[in-house]
C-alpha positions as CSV (number, residue, x, y, z in Angstrom):
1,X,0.0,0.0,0.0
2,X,1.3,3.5,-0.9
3,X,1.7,6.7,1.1
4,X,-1.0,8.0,-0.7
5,X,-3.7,5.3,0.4
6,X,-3.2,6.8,4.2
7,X,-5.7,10.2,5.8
8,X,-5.3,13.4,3.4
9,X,-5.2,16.8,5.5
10,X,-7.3,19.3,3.3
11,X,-7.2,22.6,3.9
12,X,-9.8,24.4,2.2
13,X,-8.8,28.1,3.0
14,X,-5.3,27.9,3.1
15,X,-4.9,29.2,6.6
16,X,-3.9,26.4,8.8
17,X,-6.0,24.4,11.3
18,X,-9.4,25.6,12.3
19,X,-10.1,27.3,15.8
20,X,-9.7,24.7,18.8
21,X,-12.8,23.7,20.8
22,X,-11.5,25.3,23.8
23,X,-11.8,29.1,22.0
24,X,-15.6,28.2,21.1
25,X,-18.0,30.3,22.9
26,X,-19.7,28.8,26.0
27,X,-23.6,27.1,25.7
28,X,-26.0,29.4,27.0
29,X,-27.2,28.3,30.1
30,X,-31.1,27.7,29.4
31,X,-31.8,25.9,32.9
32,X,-33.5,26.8,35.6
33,X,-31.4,29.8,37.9
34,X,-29.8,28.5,40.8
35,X,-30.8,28.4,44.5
36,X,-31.7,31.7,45.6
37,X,-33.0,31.1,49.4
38,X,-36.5,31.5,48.7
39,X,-37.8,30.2,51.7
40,X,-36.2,32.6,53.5
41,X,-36.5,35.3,51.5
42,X,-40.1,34.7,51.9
43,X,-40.1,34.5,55.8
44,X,-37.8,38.3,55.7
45,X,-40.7,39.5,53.7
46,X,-43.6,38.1,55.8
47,X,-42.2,39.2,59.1
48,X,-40.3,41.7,58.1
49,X,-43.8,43.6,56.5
50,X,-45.1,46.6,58.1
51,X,-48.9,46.9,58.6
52,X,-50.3,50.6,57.4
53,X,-51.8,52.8,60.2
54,X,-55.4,51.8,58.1
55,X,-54.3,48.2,58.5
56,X,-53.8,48.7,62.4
57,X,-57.0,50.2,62.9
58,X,-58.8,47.8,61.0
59,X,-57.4,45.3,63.1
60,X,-57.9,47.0,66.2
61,X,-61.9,47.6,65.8
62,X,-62.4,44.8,64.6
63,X,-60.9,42.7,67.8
64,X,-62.6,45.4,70.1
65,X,-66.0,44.8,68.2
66,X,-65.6,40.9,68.2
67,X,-64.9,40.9,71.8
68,X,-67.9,43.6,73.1
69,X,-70.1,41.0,70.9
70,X,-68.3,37.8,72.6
71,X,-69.3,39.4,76.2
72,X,-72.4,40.6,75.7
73,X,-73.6,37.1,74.1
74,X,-71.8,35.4,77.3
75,X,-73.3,37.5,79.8
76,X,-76.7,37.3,78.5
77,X,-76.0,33.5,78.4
78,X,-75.0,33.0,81.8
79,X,-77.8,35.5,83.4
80,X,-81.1,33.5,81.1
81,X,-79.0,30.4,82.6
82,X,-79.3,31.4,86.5
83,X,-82.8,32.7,85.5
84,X,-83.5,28.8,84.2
85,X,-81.4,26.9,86.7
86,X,-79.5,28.6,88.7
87,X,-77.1,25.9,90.4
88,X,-75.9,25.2,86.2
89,X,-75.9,28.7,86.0
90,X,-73.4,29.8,88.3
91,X,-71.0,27.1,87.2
92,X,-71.2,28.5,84.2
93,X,-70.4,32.1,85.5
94,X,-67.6,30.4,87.3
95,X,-65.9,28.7,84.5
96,X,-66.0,32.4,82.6
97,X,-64.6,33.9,85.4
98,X,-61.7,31.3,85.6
99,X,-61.4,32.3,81.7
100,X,-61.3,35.8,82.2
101,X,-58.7,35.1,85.0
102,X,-56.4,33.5,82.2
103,X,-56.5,35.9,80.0
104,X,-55.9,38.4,82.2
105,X,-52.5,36.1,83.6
106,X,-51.1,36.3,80.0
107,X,-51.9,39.6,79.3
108,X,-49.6,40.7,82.2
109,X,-47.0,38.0,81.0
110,X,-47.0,39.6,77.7
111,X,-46.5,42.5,79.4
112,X,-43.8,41.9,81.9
113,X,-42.1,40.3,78.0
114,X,-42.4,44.2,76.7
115,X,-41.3,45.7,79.8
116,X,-37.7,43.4,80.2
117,X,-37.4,43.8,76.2
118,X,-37.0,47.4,77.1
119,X,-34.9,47.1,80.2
120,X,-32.4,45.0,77.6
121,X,-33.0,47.8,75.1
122,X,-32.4,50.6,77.0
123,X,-29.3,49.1,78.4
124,X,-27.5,48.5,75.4
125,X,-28.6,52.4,74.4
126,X,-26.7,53.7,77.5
127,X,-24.0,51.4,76.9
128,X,-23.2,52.2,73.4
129,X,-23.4,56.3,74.7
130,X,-21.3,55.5,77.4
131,X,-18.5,53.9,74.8
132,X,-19.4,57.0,72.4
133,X,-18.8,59.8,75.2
134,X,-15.9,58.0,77.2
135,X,-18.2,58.2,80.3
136,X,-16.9,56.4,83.1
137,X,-20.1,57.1,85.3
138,X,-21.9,55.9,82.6
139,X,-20.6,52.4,82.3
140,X,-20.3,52.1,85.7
141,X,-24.2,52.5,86.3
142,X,-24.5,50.4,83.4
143,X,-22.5,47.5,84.7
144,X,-24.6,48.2,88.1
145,X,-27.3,47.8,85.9
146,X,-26.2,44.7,83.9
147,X,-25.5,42.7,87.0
148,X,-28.7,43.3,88.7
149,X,-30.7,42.0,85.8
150,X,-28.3,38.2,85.9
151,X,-28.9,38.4,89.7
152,X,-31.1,35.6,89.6
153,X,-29.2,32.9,87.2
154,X,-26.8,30.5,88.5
155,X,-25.0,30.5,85.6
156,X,-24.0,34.0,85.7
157,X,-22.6,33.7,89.4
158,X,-19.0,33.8,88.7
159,X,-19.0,36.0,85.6
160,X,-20.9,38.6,88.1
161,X,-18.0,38.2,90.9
162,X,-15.6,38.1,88.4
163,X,-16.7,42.0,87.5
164,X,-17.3,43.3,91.0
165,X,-14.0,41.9,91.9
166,X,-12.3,43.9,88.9
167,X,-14.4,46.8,88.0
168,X,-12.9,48.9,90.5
169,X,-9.3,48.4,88.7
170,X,-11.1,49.7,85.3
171,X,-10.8,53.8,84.5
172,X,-11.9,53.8,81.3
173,X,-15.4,52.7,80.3
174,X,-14.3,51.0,77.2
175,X,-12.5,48.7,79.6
176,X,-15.0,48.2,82.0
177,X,-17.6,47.3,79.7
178,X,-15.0,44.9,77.6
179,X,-14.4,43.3,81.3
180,X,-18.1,43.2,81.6
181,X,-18.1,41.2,77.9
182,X,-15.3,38.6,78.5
183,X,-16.5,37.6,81.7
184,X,-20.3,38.1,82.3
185,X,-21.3,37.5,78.4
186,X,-18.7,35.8,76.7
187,X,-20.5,31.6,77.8
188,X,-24.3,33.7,77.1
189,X,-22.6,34.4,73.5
190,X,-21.4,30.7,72.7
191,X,-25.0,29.6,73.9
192,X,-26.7,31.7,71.6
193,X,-23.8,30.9,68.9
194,X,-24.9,26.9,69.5
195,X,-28.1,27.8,69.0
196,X,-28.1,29.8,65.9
197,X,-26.4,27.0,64.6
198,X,-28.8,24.0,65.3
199,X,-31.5,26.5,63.5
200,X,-29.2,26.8,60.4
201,X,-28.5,23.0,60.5
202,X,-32.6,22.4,60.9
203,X,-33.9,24.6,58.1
204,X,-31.1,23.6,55.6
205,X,-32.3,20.0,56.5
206,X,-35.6,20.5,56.1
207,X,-35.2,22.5,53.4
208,X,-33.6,20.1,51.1
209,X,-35.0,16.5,52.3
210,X,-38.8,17.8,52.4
211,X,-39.9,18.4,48.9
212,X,-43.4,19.2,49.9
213,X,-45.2,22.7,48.8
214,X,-44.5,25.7,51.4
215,X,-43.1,23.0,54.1
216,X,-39.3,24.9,53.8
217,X,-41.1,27.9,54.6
218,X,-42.8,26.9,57.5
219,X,-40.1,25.1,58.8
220,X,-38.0,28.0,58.2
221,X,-40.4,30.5,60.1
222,X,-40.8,28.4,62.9
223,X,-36.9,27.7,63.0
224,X,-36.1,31.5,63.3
225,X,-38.9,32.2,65.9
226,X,-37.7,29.5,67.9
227,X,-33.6,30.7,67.6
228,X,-34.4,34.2,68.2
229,X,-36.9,33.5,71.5
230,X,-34.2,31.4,72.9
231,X,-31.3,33.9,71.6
232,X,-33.6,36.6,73.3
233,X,-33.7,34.0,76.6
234,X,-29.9,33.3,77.0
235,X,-29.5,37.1,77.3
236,X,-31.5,38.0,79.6
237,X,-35.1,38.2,78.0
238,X,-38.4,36.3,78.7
239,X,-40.7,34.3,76.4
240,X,-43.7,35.5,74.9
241,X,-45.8,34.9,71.6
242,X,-46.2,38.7,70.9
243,X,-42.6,39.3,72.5
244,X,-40.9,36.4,70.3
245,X,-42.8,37.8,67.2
246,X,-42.2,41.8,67.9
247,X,-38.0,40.3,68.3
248,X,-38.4,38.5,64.8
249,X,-40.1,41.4,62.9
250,X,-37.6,43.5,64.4
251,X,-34.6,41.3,62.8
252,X,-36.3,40.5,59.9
253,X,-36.9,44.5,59.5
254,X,-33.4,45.3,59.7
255,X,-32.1,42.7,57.6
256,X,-34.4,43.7,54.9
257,X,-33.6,47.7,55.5
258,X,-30.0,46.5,55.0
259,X,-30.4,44.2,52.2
260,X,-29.2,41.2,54.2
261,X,-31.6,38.9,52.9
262,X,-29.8,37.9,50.1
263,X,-26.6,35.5,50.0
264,X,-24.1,34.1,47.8
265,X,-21.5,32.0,46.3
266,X,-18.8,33.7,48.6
267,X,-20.3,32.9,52.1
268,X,-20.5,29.3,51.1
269,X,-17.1,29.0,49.6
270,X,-15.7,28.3,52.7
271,X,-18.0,25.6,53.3
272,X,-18.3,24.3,50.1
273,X,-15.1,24.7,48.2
274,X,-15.6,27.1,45.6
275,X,-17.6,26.2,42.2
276,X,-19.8,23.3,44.2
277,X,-22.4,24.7,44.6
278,X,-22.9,24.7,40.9
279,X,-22.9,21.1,40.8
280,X,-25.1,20.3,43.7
281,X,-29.1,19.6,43.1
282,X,-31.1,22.3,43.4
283,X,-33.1,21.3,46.0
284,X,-30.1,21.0,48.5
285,X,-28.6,24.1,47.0
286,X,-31.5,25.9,48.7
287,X,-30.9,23.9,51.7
288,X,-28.0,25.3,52.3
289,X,-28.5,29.1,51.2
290,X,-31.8,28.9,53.7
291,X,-29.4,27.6,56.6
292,X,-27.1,30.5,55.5
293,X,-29.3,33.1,56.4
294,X,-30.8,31.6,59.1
295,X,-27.4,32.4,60.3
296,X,-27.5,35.8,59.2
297,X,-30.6,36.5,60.9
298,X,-29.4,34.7,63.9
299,X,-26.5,36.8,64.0
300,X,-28.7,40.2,63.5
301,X,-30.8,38.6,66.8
302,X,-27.6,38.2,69.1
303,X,-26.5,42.1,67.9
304,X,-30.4,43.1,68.5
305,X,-30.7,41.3,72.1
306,X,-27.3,41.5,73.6
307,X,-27.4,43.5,76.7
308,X,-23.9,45.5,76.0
309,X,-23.0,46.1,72.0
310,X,-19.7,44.0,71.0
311,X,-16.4,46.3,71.9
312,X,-13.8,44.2,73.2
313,X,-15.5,40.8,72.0
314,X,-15.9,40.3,68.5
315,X,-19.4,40.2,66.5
316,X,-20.6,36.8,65.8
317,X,-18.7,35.9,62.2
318,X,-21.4,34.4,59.9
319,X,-19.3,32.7,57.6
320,X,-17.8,31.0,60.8
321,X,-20.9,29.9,62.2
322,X,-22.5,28.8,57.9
323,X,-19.1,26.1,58.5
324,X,-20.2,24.9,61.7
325,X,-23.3,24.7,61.3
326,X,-23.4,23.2,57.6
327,X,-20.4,20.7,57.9
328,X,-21.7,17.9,57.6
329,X,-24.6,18.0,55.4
330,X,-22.6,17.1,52.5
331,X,-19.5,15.6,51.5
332,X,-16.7,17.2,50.0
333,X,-13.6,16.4,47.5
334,X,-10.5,15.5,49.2
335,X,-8.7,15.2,46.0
């Protein structure tokens, strides 16, 4: 067989070899976007929504009217019951009462929830003034404050000694509130970190292995309410529906205001490895970006309920806590 029997390179325009596959452009991505946290995009939204003045006093009548109509129909109930038999009717009068009497109970828990919500607040005002102004007085009332308000947990006992024992050494009110920090809230800020966390771990769980309608952003609502009661509880706050849900609009609010709601590639490089979440299924992709800013919002909830604003400590890092929280959930490459 001859040479010319073997594969003929033709070269039509006379210019060499064609262009490589490696310089063609890139296929259009036609798919479906990636994982965009909707779940908790939804929940910001929802809790984070302020109600129109209209809104509140449409709400407000109408509870005042339903419960004017509620008593009258009871109290003409239980009078044309004594009038009929009166041994049924005074048990009846009685159970109401013993109603009433509940109501009345968590009204003024609700209450004593707004009023320590304050304290809290008003604390961490005057703290962060008496940082601002260098005032020595100040922090020293604050501290006085800050003590008083532990002096019933156990597990505050020797952070509080700790402080009385050296806040008399301090002269500058920076560094008697960052003794105040690293040895009265420094174990309340690793308990709130832990459970910030387990809420991250939760709703990207939930997120990815439920596939049912609206389920991720129940879960996710519930999730949050729950971390930011207890967040609010480590430091010194009280449980309460309408306290828990004033906290969480209140987060939710300011993570909307500053456009925190959102999240990307770069906060779960660290956990991922970058490029990975790329490859991973939707559905766990939005796992993961939901447990992401569950941490973010659990982060917003320590800075919102913390007693003293961070100074000496530093603020809880997100990314950190996205790691810790998310290892786990996935395997990586170890090639």
């Amino acid at each position: 067989m001859s040479d010319r029997d073997g594969p003929v390179l033709i070269d039509l325009d006379g210019k060499g070899s064609g262009p490589s596959p490696a310089e063609a452009p890139p296929v259009p991505d036609t798919g479906e976007p990636g994982p965009r946290g909707q779940a908790m995009a939804t929940v910001a939204a929802l809790a984070g929504r302020r109600s129109s003045p209209l809104a509140r006093w449409f709400w407000g009548l109408l509870m005042a009217v339903i419960g004017t109509v509620v008593s009258v129909a009871a109290w003409n109930f239980a009078a044309g019951l004594i009038a009929r038999v009166p041994l049924l009717g005074w048990a009846v009068t009685v159970l109401f009462g013993l109603f009433v009497l509940v109501l009345l109970a968590i009204a003024i828990k609700e209450l004593s929830v707004f009023s320590r919500l304050a304290r809290i607040d008003k604390l961490h005002r005057r703290a962060a003034q008496a940082l601002a102004e260098d005032d020595l007085g100040g922090a020293r009332i604050v501290i006085k404050e800050l003590t008083a308000l532990y002096s019933g947990r156990e597990d505050t006992l020797w952070g509080r000694q700790r402080v009385e024992d050296l806040g008399a050494e301090q002269f500058d009110a920076g560094a008697l509130l960052g003794l105040a920090e690293a040895e009265l809230l420094r174990p309340l800020d690793r308990a709130a970190r832990a459970e910030v966390e387990a809420a991250a771990r939760q709703v990207a769980t939930v997120t990815a292995l439920v596939p049912l309608a609206l389920a991720d952003v129940a879960s996710a609502l519930t999730a949050n309410i729950r971390m930011i009661r207890r967040i609010a509880e480590i430091y010194g706050g009280r449980s309460g529906t309408l306290g828990s849900w004033r906290l969480t609009r209140a987060v939710m609010a300011h993570l909307v205001a500053t456009g925190a709601v959102a999240v990307g590639d770069d906060m779960l490089e660290p956990v991922l490895g970058g490029g990975l979440l790329a490859k991973l299924s939707r559905r766990f992709g939005e796992g993961l970006i939901n447990g992401a800013l569950t941490a973010r919002v659990g982060a917003a909830a320590m800075e919102v309920c913390r007693p003293l604003p961070f100074t000496r400590e530093p603020r809880p890092p997100v990314r950190s806590m996205v790691k810790s929280a998310l290892t786990g959930l996935f395997r990586q490459d170890k090639d």
